[in-house]
C-alpha positions as CSV (number, residue, x, y, z in Angstrom):
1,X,-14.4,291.2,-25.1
2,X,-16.5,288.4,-26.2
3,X,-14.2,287.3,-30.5
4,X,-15.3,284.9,-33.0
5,X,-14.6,284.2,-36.4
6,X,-16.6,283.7,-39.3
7,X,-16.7,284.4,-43.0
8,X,-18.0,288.8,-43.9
9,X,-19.6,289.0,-47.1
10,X,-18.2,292.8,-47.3
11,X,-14.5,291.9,-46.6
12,X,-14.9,288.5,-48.4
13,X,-12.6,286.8,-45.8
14,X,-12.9,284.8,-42.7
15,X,-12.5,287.6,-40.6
16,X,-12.9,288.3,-36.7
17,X,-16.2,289.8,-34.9
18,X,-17.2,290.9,-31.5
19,X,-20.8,290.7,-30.2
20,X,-21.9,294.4,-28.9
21,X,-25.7,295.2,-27.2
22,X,-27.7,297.3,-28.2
23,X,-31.3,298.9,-27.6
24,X,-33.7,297.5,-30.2
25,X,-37.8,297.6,-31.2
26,X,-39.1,294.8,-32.2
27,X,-42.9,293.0,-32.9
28,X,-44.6,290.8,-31.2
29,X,-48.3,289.9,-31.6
30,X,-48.7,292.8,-33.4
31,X,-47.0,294.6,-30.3
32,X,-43.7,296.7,-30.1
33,X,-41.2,295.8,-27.3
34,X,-38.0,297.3,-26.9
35,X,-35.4,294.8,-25.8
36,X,-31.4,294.4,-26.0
37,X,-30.2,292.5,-28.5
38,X,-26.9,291.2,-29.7
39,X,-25.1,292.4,-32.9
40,X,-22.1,290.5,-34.2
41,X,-19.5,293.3,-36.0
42,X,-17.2,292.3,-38.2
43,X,-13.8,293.7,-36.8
44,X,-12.3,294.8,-40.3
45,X,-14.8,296.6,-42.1
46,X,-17.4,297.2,-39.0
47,X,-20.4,295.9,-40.9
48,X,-23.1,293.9,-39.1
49,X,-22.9,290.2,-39.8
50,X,-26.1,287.5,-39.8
51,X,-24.9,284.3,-36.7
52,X,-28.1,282.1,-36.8
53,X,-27.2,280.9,-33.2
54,X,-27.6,285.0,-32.2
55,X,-30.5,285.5,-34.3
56,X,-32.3,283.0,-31.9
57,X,-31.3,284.7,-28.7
58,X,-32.1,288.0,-29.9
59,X,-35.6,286.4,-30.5
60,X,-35.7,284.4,-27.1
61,X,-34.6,288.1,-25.3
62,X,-37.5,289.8,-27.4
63,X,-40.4,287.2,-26.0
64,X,-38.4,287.6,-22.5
65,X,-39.4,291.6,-22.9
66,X,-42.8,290.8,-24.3
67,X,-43.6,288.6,-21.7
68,X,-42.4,291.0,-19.3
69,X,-44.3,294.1,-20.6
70,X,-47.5,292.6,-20.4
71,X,-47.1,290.1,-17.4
72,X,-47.1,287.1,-18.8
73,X,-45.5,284.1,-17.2
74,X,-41.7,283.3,-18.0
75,X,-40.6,279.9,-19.5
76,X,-38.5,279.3,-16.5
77,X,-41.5,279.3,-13.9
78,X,-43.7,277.5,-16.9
79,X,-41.2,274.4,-16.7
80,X,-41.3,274.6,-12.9
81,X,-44.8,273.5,-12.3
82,X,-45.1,270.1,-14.0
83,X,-41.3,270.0,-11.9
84,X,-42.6,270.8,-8.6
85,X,-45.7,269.3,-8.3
86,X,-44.2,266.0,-9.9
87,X,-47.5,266.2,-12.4
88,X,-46.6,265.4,-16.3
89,X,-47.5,267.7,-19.0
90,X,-50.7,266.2,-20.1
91,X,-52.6,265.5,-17.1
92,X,-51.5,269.5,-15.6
93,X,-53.3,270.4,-19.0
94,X,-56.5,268.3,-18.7
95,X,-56.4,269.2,-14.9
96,X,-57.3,273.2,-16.1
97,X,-59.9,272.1,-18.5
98,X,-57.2,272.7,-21.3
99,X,-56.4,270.7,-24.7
100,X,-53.9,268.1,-24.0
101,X,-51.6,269.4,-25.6
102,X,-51.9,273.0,-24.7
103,X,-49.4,273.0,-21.4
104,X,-46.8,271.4,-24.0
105,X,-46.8,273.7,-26.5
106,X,-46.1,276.5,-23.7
107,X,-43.3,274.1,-22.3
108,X,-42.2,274.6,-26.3
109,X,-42.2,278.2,-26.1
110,X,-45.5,279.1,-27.1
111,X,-46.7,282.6,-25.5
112,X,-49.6,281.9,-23.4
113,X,-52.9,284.8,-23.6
114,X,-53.1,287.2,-20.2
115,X,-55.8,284.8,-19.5
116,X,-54.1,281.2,-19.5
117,X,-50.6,283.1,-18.1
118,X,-53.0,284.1,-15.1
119,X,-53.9,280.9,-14.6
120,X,-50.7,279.2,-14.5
121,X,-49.4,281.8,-12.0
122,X,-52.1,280.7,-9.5
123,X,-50.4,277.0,-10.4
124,X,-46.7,278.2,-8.8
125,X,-49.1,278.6,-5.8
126,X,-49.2,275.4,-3.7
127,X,-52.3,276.5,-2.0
128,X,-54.2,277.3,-5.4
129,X,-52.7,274.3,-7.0
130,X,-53.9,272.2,-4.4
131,X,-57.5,273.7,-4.4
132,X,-57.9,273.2,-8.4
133,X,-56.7,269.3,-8.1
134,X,-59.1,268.4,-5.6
135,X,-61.6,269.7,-7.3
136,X,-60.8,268.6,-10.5
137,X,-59.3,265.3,-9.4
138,X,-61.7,263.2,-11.8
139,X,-59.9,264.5,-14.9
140,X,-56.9,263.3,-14.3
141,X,-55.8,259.3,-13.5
142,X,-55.8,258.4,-9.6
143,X,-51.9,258.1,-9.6
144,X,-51.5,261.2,-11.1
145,X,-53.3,262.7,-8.7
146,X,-52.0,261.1,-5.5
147,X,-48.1,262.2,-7.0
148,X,-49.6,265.7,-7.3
149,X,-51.3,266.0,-4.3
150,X,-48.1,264.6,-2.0
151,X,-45.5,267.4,-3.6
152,X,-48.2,270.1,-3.2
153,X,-48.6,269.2,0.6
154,X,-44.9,269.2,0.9
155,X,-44.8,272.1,-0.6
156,X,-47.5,273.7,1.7
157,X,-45.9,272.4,4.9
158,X,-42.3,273.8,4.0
159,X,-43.6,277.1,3.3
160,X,-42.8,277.6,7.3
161,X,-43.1,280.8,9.1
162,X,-39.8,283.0,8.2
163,X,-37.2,282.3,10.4
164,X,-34.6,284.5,9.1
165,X,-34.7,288.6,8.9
166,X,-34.1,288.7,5.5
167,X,-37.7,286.6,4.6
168,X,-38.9,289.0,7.4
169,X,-38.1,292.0,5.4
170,X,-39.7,290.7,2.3
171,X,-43.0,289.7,4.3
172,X,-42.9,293.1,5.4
173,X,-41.8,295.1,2.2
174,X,-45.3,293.0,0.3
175,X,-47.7,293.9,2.3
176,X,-47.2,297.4,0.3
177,X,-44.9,296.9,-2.6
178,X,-45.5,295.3,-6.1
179,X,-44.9,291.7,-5.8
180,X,-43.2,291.4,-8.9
181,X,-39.3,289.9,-8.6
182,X,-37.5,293.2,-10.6
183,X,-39.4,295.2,-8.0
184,X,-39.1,293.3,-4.4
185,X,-35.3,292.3,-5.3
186,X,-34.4,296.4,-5.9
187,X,-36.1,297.1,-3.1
188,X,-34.1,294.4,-1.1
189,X,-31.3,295.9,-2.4
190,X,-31.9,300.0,-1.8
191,X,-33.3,298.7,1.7
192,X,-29.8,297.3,2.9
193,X,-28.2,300.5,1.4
194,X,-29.7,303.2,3.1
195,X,-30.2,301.2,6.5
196,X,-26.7,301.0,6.4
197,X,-26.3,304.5,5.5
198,X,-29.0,306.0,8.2
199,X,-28.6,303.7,11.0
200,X,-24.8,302.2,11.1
201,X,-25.9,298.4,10.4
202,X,-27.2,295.9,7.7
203,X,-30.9,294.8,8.0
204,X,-29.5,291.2,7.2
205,X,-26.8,289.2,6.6
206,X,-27.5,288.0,2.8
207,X,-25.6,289.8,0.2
208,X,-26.9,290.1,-4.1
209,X,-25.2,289.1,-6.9
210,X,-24.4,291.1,-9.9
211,X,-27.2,289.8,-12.0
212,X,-28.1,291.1,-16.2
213,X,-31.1,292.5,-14.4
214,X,-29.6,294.0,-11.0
215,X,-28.4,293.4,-7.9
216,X,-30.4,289.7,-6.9
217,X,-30.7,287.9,-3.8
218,X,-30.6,284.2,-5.3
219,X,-32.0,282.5,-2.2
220,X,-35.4,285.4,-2.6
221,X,-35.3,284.3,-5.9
222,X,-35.7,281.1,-6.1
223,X,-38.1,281.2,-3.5
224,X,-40.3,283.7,-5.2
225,X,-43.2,281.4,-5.9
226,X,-43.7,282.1,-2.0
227,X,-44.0,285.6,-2.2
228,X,-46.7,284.9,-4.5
229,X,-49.9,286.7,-5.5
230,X,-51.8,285.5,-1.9
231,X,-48.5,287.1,0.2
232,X,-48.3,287.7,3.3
233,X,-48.3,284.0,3.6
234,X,-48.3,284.2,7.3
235,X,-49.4,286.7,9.8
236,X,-46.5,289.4,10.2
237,X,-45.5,289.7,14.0
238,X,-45.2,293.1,15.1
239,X,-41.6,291.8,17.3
240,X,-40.1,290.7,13.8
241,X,-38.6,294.1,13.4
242,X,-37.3,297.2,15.5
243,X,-39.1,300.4,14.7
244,X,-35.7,301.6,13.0
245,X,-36.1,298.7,10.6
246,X,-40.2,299.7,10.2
247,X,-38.8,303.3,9.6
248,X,-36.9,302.7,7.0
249,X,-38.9,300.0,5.1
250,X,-41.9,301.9,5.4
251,X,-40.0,305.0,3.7
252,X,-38.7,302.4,0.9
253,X,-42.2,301.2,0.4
254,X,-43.5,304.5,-0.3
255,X,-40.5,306.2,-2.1
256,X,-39.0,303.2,-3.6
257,X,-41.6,300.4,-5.0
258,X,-43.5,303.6,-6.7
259,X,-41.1,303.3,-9.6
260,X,-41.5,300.2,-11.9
261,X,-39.3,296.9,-11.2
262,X,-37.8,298.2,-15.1
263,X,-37.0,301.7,-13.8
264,X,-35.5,300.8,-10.4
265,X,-33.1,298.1,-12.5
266,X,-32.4,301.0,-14.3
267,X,-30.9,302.9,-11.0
268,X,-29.2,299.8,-10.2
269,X,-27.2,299.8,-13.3
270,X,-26.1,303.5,-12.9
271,X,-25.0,302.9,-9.2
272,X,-21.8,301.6,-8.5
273,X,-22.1,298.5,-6.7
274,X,-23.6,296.9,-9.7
275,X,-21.1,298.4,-11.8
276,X,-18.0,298.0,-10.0
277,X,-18.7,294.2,-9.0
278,X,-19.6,293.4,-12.9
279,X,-16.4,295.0,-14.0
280,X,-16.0,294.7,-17.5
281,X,-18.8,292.7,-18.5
282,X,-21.8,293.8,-20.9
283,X,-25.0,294.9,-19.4
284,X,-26.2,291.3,-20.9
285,X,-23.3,289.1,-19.7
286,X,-24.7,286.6,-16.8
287,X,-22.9,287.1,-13.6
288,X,-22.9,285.5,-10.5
289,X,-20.2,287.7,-8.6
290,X,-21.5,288.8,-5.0
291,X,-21.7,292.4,-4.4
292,X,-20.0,293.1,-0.8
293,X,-22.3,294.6,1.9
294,X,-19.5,296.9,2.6
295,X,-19.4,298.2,-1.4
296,X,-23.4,298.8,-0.6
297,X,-22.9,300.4,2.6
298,X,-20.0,302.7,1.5
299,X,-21.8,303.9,-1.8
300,X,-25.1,305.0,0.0
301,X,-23.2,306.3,2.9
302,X,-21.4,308.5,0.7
303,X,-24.7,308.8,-1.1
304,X,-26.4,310.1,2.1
305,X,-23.4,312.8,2.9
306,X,-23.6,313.9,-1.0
307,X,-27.4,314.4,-0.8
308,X,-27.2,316.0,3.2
309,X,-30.2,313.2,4.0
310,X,-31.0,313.4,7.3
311,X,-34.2,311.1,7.3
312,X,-35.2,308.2,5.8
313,X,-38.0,310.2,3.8
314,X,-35.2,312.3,1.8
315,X,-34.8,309.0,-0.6
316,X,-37.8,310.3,-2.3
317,X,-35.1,313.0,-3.4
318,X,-32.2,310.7,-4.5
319,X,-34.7,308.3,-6.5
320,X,-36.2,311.3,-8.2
321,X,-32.9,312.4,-9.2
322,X,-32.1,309.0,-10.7
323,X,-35.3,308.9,-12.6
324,X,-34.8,312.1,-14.4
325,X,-31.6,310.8,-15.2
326,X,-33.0,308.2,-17.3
């Protein structure tokens, strides 16, 4: 459990206080988001106590949710333009036809509109990016361009045909599921599980880590700019996977990635892999711990007996069941 100290107006003392989550509604743009936010308690007298430094996560977590809700880009994949395509922050913004100051201020935190978010998610797309600097090449200076144009054909040459079974399961899996990260990691995930489960073996070797949001496959992750809005990225080849593996992916696809990327993290955090390999921590305490294959396999193995599943189409049941348990 997560102490301080610091100074409660009720008890008039410098007193202890622990930092507990809860469920909250707040504004945005004129919007309501629900979001988890952080509440210091004093440890005497119980009464909620003001910590600047908290006040700006809980706001930071409420434009995380707002941006979520309505799909607009995160800060994280923001920064990672200008980072990726080695391209500074002013000539990006004069390259879209923007103010020069406009990519900044989102760098800054700013919330972008739907309209300039959708725009910068074409940007984590080598391809796009590539197509909008050459033909926009005369905004920007020469050397600007040439830097920008070099990482972006990197970039478009690394993104090589998958080589390993896990990047073959996610080319497969986004041919039909949302392409959002909360939805194609849980899917990942409940994938592994109940291949285990029906056919006595892992789809690949890869194992998640006990992330705030979920179980999440780091390396997927910090791909996910390649599983991008123009996915498949390559042609999928029918020898990739058995017809076992096509079973069950197919059956996830349709049973599965019908539930929001928000629900299914929901499942996630009733389940006890997530659970167990978090321990004690809060549902908002980062994590990094590795959740076993065998602590996945077991718990939808045991899942599959409780349930008497005898195909892959009887998950439909088990993730309806966890639905109206939310």
């Amino acid at each position: 459990m997560f102490t301080e100290t610091l100074f409660c107006p009720e008890c008039r003392t410098e007193t202890e206080y622990t930092i507990v989550n809860r469920n909250a509604i707040g504004t945005l743009k004129g919007e309501e988001v629900s979001f988890v936010e952080q509440v210091p308690i004093c440890s005497s007298c119980k009464s909620e106590l003001f910590v600047s430094e908290i006040e700006e996560l809980n706001r930071e977590s409420l434009c995380a949710a707002y941006r979520e809700k309505n799909e607009i880009i995160s800060m994280e994949e923001i920064l990672s333009i200008v980072e990726k395509y080695n391209i500074g922050k002013q000539p990006l913004s004069e390259l879209l036809g923007w103010g020069a100051q406009t990519f900044s201020r989102y760098c800054d935190g700013m919330i972008p509109t739907k309209q300039y978010s959708d725009v910068l998610k074409r940007m984590l797309i080598p391809k796009e990016f590539l197509s909008v600097l050459e033909e926009k090449q005369s905004c920007i200076t020469l050397a600007a361009y040439k830097k920008a144009k070099t990482a972006a054909k990197k970039l478009i040459a690394d993104s090589a045909v998958p080589n390993s079974k896990l990047e073959k399961v996610v080319c497969y899996l986004l041919t039909y599921c949302d392409n959002t990260q909360l939805t194609v990691q849980k899917a990942l995930y409940y994938a592994q599980g109940f291949y285990k489960a029906f056919f006595g073996q892992f789809l690949f070797e890869e194992q998640p880590q006990a992330w705030v949001y979920g179980p999440v496959y780091p390396s997927v992750y910090a791909n996910r700019e390649k599983y991008h809005a123009d996915f498949p990225f390559v042609e999928i080849e029918d020898e990739w996977l058995t017809e076992s593996e096509k079973e069950m992916l197919d059956a996830i696809s349709k049973h599965v990635c019908c539930y929001s990327g928000v629900a299914l993290m929901q499942f996630t955090h009733k389940e006890m892999p997530w659970l167990t390999t978090r321990g004690g921590l809060s549902d908002n305490e980062r994590s990094n711990a590795v959740i076993s294959k065998d602590l996945i396999g077991d718990y939808f193995s045991s899942i599959k007996e409780k349930h008497n599943m005898l195909a892959p189409t009887d998950i439909s049941d088990y993730m309806r069941r966890m639905f109206d348990s939310l």
